[in-house]
Backbone bond lengths (Angstrom), bond angles and torsions (degrees), N, CA, C in turn:
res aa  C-N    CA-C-N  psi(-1)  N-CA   C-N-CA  omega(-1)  CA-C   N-CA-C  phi
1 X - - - 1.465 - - 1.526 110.94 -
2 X 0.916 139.81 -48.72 1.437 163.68 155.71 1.208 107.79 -27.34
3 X 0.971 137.21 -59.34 1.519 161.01 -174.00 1.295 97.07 -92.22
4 X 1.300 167.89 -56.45 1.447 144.93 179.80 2.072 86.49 -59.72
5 X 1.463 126.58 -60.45 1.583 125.42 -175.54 1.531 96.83 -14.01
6 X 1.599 104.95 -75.37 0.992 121.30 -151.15 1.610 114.65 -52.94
7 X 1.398 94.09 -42.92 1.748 100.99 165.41 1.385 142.44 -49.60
8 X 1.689 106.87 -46.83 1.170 138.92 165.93 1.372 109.21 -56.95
9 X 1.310 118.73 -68.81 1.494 118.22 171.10 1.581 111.21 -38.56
10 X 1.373 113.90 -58.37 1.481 105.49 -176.77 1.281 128.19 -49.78
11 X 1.653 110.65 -44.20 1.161 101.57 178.97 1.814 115.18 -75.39
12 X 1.360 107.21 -44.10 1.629 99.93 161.90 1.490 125.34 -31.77
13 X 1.324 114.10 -43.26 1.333 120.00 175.66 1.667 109.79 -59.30
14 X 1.668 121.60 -36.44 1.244 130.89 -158.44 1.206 95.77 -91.93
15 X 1.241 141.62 -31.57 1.651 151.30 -162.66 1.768 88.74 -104.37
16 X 1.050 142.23 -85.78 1.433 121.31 171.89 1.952 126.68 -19.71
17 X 1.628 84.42 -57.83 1.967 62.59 173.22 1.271 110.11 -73.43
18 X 1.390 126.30 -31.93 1.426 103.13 -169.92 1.147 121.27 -66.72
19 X 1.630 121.69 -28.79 1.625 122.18 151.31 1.429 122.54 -46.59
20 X 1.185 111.04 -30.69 1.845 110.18 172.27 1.598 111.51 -56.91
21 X 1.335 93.50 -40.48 2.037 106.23 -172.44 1.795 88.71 -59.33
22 X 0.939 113.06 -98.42 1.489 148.92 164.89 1.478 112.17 3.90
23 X 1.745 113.93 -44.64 1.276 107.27 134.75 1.323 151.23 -66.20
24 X 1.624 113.02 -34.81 0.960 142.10 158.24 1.801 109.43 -21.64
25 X 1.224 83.73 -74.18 1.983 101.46 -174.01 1.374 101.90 -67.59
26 X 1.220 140.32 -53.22 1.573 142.12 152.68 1.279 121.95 -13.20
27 X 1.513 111.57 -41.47 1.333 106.30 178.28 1.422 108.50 -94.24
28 X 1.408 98.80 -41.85 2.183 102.75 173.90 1.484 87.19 -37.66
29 X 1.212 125.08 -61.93 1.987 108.73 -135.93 1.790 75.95 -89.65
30 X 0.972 151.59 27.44 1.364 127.84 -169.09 1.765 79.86 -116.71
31 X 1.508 125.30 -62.09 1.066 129.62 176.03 1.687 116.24 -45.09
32 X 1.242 127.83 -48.10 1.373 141.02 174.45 1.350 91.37 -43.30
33 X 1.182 114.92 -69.15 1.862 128.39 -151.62 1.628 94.49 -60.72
34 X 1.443 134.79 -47.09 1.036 153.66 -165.03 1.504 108.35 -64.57
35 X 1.426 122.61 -24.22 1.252 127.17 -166.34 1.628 112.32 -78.86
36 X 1.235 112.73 -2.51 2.014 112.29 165.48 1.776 97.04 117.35
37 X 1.634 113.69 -20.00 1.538 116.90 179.36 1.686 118.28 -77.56
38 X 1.456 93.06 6.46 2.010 100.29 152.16 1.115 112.57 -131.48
39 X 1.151 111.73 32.81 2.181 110.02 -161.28 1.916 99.76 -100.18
40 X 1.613 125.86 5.30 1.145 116.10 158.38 1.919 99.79 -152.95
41 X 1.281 94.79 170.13 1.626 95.86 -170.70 2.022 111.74 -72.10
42 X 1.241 107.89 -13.28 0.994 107.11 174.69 1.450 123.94 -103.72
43 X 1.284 111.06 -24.47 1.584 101.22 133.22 1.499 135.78 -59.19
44 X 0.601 131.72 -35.85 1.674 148.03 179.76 1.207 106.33 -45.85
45 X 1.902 110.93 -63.78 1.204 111.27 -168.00 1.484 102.82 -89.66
46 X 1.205 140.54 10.09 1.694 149.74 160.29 1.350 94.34 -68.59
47 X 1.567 130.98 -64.65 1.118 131.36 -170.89 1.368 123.60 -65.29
48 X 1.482 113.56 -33.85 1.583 123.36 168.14 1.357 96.87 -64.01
49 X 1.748 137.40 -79.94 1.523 117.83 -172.83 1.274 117.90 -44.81
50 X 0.861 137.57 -16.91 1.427 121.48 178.47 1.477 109.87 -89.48
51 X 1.119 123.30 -11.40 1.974 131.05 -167.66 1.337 80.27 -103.37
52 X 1.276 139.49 -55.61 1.466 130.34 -178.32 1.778 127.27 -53.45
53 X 1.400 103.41 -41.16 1.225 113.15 -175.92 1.284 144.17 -35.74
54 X 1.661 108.09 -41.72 1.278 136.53 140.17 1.345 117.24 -9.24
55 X 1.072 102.95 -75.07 1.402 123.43 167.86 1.363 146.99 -45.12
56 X 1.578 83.08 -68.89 1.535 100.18 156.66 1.770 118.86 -23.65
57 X 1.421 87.19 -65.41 1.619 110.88 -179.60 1.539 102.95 -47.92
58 X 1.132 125.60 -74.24 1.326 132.52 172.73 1.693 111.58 -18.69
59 X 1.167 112.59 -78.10 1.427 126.58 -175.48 1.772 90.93 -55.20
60 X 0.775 139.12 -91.90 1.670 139.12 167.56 1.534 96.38 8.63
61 X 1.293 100.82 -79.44 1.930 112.68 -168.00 1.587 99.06 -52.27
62 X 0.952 134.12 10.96 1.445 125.87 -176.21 1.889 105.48 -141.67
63 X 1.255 101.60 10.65 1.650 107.84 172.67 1.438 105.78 76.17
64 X 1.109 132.92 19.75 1.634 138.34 168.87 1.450 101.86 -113.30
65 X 1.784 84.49 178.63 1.895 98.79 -170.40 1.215 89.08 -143.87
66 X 1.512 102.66 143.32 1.397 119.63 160.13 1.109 107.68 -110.15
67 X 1.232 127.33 138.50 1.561 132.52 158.60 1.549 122.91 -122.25
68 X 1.424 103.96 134.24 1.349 103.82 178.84 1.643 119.32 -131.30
69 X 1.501 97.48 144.35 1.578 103.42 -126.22 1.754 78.48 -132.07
70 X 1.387 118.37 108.17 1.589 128.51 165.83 1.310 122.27 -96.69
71 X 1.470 114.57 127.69 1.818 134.12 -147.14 1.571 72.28 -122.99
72 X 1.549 114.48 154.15 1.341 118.39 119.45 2.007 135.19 -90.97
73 X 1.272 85.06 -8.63 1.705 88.07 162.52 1.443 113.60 -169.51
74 X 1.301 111.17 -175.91 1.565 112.28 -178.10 1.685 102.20 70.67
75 X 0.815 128.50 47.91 1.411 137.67 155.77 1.832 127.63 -95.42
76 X 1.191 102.02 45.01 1.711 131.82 -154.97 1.933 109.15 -65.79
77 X 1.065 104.64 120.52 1.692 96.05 165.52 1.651 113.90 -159.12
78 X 0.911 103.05 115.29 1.785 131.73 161.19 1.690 101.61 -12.46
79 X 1.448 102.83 132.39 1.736 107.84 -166.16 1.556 85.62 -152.65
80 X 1.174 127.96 153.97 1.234 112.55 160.93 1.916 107.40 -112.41
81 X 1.248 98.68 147.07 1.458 106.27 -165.74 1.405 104.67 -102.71
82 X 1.198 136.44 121.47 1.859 132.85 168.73 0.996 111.21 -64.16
83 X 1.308 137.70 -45.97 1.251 157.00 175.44 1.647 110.77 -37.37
84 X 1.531 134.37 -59.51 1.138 166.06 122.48 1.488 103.55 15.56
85 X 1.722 116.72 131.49 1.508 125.08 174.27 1.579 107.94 59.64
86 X 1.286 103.69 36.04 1.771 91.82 178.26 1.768 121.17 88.91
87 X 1.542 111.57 1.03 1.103 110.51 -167.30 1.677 112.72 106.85
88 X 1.356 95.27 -43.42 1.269 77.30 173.68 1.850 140.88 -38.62
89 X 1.497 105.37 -46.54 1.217 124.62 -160.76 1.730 135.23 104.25
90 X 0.946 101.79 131.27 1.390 115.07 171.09 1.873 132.46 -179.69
91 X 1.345 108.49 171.13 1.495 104.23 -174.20 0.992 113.57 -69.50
92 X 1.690 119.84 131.85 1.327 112.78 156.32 1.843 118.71 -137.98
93 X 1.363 102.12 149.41 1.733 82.83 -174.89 1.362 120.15 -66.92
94 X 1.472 129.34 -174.06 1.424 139.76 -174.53 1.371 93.31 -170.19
95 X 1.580 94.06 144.19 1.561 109.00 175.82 1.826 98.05 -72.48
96 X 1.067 99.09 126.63 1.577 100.23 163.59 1.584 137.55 -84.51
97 X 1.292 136.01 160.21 1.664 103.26 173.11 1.329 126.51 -84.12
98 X 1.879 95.98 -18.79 1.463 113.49 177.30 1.652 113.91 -157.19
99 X 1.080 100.14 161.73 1.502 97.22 171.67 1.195 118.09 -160.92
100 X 1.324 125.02 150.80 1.281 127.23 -149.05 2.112 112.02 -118.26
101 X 0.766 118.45 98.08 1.889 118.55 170.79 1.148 138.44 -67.70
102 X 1.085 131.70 81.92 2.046 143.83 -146.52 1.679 90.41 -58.04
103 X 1.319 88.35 151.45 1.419 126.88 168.75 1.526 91.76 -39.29
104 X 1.634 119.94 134.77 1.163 108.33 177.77 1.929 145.24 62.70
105 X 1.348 100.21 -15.78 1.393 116.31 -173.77 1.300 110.22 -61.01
106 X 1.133 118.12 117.23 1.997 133.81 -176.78 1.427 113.13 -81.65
107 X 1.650 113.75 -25.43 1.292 102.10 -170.03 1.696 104.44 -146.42
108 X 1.133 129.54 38.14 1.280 113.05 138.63 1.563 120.50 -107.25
109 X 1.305 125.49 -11.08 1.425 119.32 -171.39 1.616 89.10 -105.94
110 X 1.462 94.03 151.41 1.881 105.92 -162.06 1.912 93.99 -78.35
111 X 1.435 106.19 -31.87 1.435 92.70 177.77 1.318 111.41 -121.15
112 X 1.488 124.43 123.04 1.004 139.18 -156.12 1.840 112.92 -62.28
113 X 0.957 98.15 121.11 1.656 107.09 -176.95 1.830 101.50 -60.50
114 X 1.414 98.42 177.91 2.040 119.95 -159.99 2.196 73.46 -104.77
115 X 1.232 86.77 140.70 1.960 91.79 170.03 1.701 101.82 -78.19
116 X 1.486 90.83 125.57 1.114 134.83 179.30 1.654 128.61 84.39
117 X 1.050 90.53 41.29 1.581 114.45 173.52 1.735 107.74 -129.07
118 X 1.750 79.06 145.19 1.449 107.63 177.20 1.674 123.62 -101.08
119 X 0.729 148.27 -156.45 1.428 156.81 177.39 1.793 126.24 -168.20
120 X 1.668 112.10 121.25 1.506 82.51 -171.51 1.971 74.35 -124.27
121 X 1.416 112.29 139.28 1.505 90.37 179.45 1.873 105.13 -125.18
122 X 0.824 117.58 143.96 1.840 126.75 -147.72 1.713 96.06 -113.93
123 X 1.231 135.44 112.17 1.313 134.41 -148.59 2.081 77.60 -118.64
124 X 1.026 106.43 89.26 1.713 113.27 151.18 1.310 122.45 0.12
125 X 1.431 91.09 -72.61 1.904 106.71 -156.62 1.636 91.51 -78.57
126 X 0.697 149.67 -0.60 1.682 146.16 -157.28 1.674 108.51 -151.97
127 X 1.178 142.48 -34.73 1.207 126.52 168.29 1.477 137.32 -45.33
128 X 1.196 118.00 162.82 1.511 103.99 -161.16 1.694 89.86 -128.09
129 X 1.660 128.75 39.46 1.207 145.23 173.95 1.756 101.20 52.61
130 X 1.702 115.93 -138.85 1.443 110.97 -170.89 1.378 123.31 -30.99
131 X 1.387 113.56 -35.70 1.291 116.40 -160.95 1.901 96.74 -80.37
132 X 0.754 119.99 -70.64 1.525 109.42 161.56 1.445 126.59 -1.13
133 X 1.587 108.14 -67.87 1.376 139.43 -169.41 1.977 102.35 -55.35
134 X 1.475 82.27 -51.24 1.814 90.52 -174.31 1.132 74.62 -68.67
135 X 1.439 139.93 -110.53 1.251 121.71 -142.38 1.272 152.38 6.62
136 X 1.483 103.73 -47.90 1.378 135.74 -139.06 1.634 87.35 -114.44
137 X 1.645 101.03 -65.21 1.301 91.41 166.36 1.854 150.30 -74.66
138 X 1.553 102.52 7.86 1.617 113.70 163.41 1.438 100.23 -92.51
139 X 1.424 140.64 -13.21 1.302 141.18 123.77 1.749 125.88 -4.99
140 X 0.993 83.74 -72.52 1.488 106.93 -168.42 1.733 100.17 -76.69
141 X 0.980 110.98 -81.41 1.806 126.86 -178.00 1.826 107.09 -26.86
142 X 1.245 103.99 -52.84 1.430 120.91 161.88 1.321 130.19 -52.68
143 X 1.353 129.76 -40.49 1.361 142.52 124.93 1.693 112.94 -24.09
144 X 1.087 83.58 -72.93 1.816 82.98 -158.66 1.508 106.34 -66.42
145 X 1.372 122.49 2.48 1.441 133.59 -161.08 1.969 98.94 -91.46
146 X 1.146 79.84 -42.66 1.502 100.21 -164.04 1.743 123.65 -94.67
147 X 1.578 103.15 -7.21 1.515 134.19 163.12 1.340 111.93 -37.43
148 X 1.517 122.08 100.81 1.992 99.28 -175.47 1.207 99.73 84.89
149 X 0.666 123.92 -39.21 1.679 114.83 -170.57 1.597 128.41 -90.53
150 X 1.421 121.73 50.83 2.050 121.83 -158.25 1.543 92.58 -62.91
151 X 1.861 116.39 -29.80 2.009 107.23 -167.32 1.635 81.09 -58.95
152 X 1.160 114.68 -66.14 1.659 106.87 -133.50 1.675 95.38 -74.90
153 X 1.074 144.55 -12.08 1.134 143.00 -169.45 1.712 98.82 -90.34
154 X 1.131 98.11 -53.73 2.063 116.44 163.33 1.711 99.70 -23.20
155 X 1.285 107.52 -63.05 1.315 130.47 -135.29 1.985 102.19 -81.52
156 X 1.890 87.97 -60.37 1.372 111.97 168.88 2.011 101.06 -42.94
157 X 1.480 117.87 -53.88 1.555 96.56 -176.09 1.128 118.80 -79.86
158 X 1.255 135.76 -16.46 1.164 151.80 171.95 1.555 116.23 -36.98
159 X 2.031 94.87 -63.75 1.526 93.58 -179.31 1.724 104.73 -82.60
160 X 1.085 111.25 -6.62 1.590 100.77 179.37 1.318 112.97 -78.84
161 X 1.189 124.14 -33.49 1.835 128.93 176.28 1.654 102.07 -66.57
162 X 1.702 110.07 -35.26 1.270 104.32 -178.86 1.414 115.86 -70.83
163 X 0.787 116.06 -49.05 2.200 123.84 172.65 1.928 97.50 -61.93
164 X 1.159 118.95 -29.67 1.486 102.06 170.26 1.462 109.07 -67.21
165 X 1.097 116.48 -76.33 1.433 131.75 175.44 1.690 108.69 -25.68
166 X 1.269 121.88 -42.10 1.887 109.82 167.86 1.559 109.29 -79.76
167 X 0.780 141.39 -29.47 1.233 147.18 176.23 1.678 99.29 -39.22
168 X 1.753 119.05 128.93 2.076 89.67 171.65 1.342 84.44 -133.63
169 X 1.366 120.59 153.91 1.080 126.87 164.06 1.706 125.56 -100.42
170 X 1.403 113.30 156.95 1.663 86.15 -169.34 0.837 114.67 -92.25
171 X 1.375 132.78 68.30 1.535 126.22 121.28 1.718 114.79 -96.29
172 X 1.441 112.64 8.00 1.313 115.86 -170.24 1.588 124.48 90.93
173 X 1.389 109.89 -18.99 1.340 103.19 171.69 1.791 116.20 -86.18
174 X 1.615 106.26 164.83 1.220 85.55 -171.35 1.613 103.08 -115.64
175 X 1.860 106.81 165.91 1.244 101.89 167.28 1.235 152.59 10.15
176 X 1.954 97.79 -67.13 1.715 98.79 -170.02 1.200 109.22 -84.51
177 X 1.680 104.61 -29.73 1.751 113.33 -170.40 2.134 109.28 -54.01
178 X 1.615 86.66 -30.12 1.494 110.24 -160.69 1.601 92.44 -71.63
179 X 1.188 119.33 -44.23 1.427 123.57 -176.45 1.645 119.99 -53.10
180 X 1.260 92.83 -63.59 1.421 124.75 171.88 1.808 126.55 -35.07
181 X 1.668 99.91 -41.83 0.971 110.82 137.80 0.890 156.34 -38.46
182 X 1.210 138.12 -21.78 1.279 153.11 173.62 1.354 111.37 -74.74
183 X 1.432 114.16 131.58 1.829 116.81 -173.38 1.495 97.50 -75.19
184 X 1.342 134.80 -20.09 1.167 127.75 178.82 2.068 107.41 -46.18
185 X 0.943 96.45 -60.89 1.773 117.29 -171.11 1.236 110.33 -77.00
186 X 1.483 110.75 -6.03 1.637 106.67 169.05 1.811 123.03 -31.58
187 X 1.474 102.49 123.49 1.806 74.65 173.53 1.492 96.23 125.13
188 X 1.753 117.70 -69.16 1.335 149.37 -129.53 1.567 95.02 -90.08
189 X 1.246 132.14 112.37 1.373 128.71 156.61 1.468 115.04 -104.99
């Protein structure tokens, strides 16, 4: 008994601070966002190209394109809900704040992107400003990281399933198994 305590506590301790961080930055970008540099749509998207740009450049320096493409609505993507059919579960869409279109991807964007272009698209009425942007853009960066590259991308999930997999939660299962679970990722290895 003592020894699961001791466990439980630890990780509570590890999942509490990391919620301390997590708020932490929540409120930075909540305060940032708050400062009048999302307070009309044409500011917004002044402030998004310039948080993007970085990037932009990046993908450029490597013979790709990013494009970023501002909706005020209809920015739609498939989630699966538990809640849904009685509990049972099932898919349903949700307006998103952003969403992101892989290098090359044929079939989630309705009009097919130029090869070697990306898409990050910023839905107005629903974004939650920087925090969005990062989003959208560790999206992207991550993509382009992993472009050409299946070892290091191989490698990159490799050790990440491995640090999931020690992780235990107290009921004994661990992390990745816990992840994996999810009907969202059905499918997804």
């Amino acid at each position: 008994q003592a020894k699961f305590d001791a466990k439980h506590n630890a990780l509570y301790n590890s999942i509490f601070k990391n919620f301390e961080i997590a708020k932490e930055a929540t409120d930075y970008l909540s305060r940032a966002d708050g400062n009048g540099i999302f307070a009309t749509k044409e500011k917004a998207i002044e402030a998004y190209n310039e948080q993007f740009k970085p990037l932009q450049k990046l993908f450029a320096d490597r013979g790709k394109t990013l494009v970023v493409e501002y909706i005020e609505d209809g920015a739609k993507q498939k989630v699966w809900d538990p809640d849904a059919k009685d509990g049972k579960g099932d898919w349903v869409e949700q307006d998103a704040r952003g969403l992101y279109t892989r290098l090359d991807d044929t079939t989630t964007d309705p009009v097919k992107l130029p090869k070697g272009t990306a898409k990050i698209t910023i839905n107005l009425s629903r974004s939650t400003g920087r925090g969005t942007a990062s989003h959208e853009g560790l999206h992207a960066w991550l993509d382009l990281m992993f472009d050409g590259k299946p070892a290091l991308k191989a490698s990159f999930e490799a050790k990440l399933r491995q640090t999931l997999q020690r992780i235990e939660l107290p009921n004994g299962e661990n992390m990745y198994d816990f992840i994996k679970s999810d009907k969202f990722l059905e499918g997804i290895e």
